[in-house]
MMTF fields as JSON, N, C-alpha, C and O atoms, coordinates in Angstrom:
{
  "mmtfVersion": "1.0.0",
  "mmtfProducer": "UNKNOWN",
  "numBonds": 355,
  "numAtoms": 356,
  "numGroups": 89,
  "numChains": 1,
  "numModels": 1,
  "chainsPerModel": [1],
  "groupsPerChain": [89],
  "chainIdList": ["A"],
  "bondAtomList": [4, 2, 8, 6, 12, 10, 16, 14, 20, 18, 24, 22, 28, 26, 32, 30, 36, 34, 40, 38, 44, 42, 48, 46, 52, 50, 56, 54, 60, 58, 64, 62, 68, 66, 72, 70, 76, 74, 80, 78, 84, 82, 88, 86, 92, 90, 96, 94, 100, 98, 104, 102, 108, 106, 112, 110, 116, 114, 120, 118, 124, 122, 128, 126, 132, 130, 136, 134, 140, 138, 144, 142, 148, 146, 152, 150, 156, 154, 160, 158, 164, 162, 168, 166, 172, 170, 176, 174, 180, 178, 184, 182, 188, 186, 192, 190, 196, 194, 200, 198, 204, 202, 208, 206, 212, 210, 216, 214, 220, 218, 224, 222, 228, 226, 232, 230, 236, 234, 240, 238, 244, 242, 248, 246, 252, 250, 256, 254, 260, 258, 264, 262, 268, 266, 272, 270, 276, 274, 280, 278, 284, 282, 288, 286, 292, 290, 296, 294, 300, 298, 304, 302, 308, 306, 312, 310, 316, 314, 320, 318, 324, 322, 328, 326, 332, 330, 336, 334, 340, 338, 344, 342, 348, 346, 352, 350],
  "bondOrderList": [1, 1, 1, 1, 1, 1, 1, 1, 1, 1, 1, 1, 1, 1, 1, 1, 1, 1, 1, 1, 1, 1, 1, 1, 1, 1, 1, 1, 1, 1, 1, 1, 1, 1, 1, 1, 1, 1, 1, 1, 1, 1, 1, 1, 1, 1, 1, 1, 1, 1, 1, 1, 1, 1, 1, 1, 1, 1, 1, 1, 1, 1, 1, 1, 1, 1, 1, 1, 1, 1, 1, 1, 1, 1, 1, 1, 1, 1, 1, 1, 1, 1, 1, 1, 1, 1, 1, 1],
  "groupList": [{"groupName": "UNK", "atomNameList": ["N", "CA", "C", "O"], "elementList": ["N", "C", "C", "O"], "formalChargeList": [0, 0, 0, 0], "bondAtomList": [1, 0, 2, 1, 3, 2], "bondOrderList": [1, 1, 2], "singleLetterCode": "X", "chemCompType": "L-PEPTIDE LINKING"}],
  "groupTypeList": [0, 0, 0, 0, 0, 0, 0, 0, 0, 0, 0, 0, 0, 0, 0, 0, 0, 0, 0, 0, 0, 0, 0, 0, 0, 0, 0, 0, 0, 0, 0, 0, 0, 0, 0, 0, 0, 0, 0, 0, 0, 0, 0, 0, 0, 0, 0, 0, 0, 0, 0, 0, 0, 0, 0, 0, 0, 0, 0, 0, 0, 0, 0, 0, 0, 0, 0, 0, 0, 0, 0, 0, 0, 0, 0, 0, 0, 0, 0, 0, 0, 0, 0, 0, 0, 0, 0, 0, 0],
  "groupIdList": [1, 2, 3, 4, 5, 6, 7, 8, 9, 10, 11, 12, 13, 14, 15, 16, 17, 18, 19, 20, 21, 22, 23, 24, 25, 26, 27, 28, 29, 30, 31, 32, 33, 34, 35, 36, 37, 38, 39, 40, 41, 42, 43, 44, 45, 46, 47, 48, 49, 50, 51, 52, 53, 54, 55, 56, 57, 58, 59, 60, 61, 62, 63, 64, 65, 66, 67, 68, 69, 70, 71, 72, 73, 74, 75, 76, 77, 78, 79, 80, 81, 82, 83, 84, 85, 86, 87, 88, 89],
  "secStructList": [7, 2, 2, 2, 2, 2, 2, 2, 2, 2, 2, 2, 2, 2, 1, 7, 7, 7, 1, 1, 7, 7, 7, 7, 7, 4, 4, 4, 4, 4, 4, 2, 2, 2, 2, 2, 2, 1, 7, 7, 7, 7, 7, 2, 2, 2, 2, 2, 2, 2, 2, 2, 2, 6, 6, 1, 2, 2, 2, 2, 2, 6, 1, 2, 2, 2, 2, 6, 6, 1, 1, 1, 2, 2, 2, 2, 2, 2, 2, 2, 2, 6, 6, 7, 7, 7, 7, 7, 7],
  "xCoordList": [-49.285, -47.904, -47.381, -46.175, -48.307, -47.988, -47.522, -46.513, -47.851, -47.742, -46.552, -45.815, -46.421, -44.731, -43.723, -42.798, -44.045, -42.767, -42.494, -41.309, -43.593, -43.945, -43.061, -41.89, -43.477, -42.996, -41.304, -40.596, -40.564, -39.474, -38.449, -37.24, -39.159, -38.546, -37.936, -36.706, -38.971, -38.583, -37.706, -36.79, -37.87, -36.869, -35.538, -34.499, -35.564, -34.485, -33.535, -32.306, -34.294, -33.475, -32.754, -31.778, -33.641, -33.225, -32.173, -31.683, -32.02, -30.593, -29.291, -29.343, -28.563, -27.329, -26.852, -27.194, -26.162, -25.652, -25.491, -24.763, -26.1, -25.285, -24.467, -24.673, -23.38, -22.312, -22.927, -22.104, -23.811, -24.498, -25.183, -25.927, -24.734, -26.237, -27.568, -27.777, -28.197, -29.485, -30.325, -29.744, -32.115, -31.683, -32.665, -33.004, -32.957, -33.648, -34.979, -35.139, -35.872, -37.177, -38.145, -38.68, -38.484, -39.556, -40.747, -40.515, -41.604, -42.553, -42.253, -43.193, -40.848, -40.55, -41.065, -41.52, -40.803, -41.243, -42.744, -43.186, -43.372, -44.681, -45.797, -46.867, -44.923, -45.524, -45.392, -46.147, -44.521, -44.388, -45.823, -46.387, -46.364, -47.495, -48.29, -48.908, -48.637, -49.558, -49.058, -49.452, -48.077, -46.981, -46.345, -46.119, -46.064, -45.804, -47.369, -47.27, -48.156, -49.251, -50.343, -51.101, -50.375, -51.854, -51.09, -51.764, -49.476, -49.29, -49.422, -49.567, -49.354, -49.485, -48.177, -47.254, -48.194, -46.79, -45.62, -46.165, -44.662, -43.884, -44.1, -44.087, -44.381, -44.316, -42.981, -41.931, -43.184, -41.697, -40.87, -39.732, -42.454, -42.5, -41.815, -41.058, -42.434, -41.636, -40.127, -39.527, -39.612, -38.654, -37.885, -37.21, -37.659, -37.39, -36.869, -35.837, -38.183, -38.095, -37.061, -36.563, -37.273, -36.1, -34.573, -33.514, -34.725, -33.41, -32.539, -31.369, -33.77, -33.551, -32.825, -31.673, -33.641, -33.483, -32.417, -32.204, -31.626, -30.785, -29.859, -29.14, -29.461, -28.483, -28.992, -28.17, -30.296, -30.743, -31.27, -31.784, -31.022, -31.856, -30.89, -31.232, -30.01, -29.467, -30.058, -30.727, -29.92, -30.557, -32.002, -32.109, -33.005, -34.2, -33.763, -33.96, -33.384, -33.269, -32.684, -33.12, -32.017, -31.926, -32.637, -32.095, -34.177, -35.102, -36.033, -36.335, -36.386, -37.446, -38.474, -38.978, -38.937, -39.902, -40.319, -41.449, -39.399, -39.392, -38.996, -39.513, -38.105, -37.393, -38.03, -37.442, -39.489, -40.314, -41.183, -41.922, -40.98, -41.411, -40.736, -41.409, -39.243, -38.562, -38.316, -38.057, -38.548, -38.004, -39.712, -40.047, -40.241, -41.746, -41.683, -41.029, -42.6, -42.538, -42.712, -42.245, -43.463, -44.056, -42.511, -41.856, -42.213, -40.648, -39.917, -39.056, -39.684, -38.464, -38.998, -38.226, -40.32, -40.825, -40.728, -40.46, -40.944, -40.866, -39.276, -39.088, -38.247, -36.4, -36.33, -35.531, -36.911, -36.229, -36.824, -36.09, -38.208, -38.673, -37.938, -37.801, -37.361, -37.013, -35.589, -34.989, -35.0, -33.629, -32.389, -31.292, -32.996, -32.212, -31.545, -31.788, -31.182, -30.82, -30.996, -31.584, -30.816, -31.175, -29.371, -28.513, -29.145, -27.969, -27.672, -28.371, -26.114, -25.657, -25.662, -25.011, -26.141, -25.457, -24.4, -24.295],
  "yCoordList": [-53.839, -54.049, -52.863, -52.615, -52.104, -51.294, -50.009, -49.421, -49.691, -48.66, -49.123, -48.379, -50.121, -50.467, -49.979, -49.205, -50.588, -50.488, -49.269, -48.964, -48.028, -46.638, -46.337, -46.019, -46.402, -45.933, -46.261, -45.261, -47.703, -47.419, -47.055, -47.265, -46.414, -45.961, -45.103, -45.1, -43.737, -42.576, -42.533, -41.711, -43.265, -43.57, -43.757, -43.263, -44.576, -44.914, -43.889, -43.961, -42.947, -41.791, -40.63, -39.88, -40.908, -40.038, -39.873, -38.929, -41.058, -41.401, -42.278, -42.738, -42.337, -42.615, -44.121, -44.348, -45.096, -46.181, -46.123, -45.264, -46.943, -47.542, -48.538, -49.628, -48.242, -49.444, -50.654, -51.568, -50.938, -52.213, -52.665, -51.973, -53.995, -54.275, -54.677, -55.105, -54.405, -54.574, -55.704, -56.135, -56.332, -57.217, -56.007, -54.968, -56.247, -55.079, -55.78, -56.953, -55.138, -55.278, -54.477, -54.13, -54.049, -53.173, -53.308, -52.618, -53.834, -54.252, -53.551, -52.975, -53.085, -53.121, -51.38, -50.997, -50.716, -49.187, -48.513, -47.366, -49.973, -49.482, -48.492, -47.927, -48.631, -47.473, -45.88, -44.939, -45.813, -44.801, -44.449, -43.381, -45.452, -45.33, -44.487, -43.992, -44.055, -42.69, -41.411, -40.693, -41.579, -39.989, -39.852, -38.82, -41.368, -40.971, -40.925, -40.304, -41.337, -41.617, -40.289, -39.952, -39.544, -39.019, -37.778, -37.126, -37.499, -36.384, -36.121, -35.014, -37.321, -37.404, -37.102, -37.911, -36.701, -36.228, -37.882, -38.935, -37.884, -39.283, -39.074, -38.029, -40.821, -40.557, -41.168, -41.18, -41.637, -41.833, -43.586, -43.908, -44.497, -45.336, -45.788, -46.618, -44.971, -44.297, -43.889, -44.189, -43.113, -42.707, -43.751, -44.257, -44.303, -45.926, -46.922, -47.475, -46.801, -47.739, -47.317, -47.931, -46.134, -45.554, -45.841, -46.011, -45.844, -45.69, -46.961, -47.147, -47.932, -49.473, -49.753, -50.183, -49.456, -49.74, -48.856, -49.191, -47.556, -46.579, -47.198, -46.387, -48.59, -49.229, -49.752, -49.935, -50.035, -50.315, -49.386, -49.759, -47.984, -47.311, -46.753, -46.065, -47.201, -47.288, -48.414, -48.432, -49.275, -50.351, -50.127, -50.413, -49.578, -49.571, -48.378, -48.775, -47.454, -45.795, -46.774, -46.129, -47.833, -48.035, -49.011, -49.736, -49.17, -50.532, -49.428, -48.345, -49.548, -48.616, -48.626, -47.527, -49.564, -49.742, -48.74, -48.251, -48.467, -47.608, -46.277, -45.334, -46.166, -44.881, -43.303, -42.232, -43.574, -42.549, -42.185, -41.206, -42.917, -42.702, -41.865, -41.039, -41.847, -41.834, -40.061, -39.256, -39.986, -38.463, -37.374, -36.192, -38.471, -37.644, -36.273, -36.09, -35.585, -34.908, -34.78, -33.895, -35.767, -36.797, -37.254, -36.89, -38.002, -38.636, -37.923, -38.216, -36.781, -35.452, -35.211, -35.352, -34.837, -34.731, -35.328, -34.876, -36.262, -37.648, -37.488, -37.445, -37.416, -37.709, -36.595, -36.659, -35.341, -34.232, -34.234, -34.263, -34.198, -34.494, -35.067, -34.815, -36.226, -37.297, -37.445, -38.445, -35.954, -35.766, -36.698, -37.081, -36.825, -37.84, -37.056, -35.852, -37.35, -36.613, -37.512, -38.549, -37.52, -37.935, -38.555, -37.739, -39.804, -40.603, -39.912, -39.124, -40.473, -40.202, -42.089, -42.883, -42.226, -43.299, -43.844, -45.06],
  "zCoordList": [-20.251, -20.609, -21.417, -21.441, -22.102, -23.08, -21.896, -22.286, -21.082, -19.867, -19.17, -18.523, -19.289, -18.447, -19.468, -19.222, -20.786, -21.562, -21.842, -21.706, -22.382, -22.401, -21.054, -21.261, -19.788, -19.134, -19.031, -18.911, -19.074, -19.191, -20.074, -19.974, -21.056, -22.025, -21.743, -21.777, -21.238, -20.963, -19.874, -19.86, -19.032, -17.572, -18.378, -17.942, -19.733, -20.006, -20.638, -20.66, -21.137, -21.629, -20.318, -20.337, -19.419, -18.238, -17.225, -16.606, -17.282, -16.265, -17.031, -18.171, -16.442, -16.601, -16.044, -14.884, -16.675, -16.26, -14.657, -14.159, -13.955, -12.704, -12.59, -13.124, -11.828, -11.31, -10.855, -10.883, -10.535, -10.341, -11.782, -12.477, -12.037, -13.094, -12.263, -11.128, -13.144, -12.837, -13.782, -14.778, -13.373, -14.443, -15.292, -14.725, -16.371, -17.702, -17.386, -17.724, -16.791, -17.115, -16.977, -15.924, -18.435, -18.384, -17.244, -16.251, -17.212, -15.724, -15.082, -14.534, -14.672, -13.45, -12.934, -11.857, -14.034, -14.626, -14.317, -14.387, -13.891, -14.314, -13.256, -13.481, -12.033, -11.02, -12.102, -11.86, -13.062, -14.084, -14.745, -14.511, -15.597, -16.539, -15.907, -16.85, -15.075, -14.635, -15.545, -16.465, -14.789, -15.309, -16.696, -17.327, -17.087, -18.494, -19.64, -20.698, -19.429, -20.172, -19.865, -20.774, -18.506, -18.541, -17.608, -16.812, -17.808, -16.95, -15.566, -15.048, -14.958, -13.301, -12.203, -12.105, -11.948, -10.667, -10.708, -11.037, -10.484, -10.566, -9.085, -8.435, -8.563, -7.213, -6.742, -7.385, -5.596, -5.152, -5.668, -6.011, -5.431, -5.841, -7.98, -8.482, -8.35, -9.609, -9.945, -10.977, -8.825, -9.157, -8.521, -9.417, -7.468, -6.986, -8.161, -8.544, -8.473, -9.608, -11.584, -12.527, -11.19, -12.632, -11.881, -12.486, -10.726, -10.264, -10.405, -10.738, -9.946, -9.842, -11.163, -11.206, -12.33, -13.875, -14.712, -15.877, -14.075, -14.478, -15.125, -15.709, -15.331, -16.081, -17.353, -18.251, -17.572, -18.394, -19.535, -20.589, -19.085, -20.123, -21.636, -22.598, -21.393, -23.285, -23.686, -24.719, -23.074, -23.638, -24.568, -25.761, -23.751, -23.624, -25.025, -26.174, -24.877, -25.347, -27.02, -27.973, -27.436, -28.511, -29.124, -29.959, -28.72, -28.505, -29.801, -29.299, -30.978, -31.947, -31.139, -30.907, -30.636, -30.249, -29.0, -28.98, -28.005, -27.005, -27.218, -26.619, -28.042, -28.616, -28.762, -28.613, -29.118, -29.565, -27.836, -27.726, -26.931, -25.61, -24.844, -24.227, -24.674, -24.494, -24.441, -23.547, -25.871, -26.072, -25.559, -25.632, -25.142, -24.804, -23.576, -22.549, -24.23, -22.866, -21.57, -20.852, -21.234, -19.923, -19.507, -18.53, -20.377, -19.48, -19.458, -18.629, -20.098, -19.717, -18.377, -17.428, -18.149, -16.854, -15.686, -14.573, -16.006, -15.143, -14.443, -13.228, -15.427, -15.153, -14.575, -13.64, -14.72, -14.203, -12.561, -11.574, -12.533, -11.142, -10.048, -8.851, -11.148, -9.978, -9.748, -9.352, -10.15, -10.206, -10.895, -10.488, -11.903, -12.332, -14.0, -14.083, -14.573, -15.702, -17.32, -17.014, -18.365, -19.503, -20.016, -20.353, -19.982, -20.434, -21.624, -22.261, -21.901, -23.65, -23.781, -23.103, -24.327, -24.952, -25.846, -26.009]
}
């Protein structure tokens, strides 16, 4: 669980609100935990899945708990790979 939430943290800093809601669930992130935790390539399945959650990541991005994931260098990695960019909140 700790690898899902890690992972949508950083997803959450990366992208930008979508026009659809989505529902917020970390889990959902967790094809991520490779790439944010041990530096692994984001696969496609990954970036799918940030895309899915792109509405949720202010959310996530103002959570303490996720916050410090977020600004990691793994998930800068992760958002840029997967063409996605880092929200303002």
């Amino acid at each position: 669980m700790k690898v899902a939430v890690c992972a949508a943290l950083l997803l959450l800093a990366v992208m930008t609100p979508a026009a659809s809601a989505a529902t917020c669930d970390l889990s959902q992130l967790s094809p991520c935990a490779p790439a944010l935790f041990n530096g692994a390539a984001a696969t496609a399945s990954c970036c799918s899945s940030l895309r899915a959650q792109q509405s949720c990541f202010c959310q996530y991005a103002k959570n303490p708990a996720y916050a410090r994931y977020i600004s990691s260098p793994n998930a800068r990695k992760i958002i840029s790979s997967c063409g996605l960019s880092v929200p303002r909140c």
